[in-house]
Every structure is written in C-alpha cells, then in structure tokens.
N, C-alpha and C positions, 0 to 999 in steps of 0.2 A: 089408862094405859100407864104402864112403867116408865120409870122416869129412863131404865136399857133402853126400853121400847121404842120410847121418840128418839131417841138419839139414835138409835139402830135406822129408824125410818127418814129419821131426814140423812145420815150417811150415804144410804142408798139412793135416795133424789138427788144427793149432793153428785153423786156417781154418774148418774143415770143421765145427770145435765152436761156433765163432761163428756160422758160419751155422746153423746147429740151432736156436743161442739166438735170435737174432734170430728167425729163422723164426715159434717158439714165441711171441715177445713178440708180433707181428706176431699173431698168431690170437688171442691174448689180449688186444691190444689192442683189436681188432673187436671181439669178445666185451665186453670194457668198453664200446666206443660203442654198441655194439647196446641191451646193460641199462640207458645213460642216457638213450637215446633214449625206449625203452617208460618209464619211471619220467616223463620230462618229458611224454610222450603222456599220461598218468592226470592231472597238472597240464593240461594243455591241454585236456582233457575237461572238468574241474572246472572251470576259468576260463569255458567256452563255458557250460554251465549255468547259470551263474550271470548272465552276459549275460542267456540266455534269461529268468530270471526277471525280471532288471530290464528287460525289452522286457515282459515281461507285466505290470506292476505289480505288483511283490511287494506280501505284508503287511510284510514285512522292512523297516525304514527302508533307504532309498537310501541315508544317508550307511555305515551300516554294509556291507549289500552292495561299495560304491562301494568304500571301504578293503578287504576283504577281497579284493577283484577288483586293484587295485594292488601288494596285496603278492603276489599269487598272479603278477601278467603280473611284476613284479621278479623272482620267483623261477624263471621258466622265463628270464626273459632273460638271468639267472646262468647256467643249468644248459645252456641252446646256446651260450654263449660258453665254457663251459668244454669242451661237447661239439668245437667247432667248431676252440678249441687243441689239443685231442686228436688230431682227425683229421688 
C-alpha cells in the first residue's frame, strides 16, 4: 500500500470516529433536553397550581403564595434559557 494510501485510510477512520462521536453526543444531547424539559414541566405544573389557589382565595397569605410563585416562574425561566442554549 502507498505511503497516499495509508494516510488516506486512516484519515477516513480518523473521520468516520468523529462522526460516531458526534453522532452519540447528538442523541445524548436530546436525551439531556428531553429530562430538562419534563423536570421544568413538574415546575410548570407546580407554578399553575399555585395560581389556582390564589384565583381561589387561598387560606395561605397572598404575600407568601405571591413570593413562592416568583421564585418558582424565576426558576423555570432559568431552566428554558438554559434548555433553549442547549438546543
């Protein structure tokens, strides 16, 4: 074999390894947006509930609802901006 030859051949293996990896990060990376999507969905669930209560008149003070309901919309509006540089 030429000394082109090998070096053409392992180029292409060199490639062909890359592509593998990529490939793999690429389905692992779905795989990550996929688990922060459903984790911010169970926040998003918990945030609407807590609306609901306060549309019902809680016994719960408003002010305490009212802050919990803040950090809760803070922490999913983290969690899609971090989703959304992922993607």
């Amino acid at each position: 074999m030429s000394d082109w030859s090998e070096k053409f051949t392992d180029e292409i293996e060199d490639l062909r390894r890359v592509r593998d990896e990529i490939r793999v990060q690429l389905h692992l990376g779905k795989e990550e947006a996929r688990e922060r999507w459903e984790g911010l969905e169970k926040h998003w669930e918990h945030l609407e509930g807590r609306l609901k209560v306060i549309r019902d008149g809680s016994q719960e003070s408003l002010e305490e609802i009212g802050e919990a309901a803040r950090l809760l919309t803070a922490e999913i509006r983290k969690g899609y901006k971090n989703l959304r540089d992922l993607l």
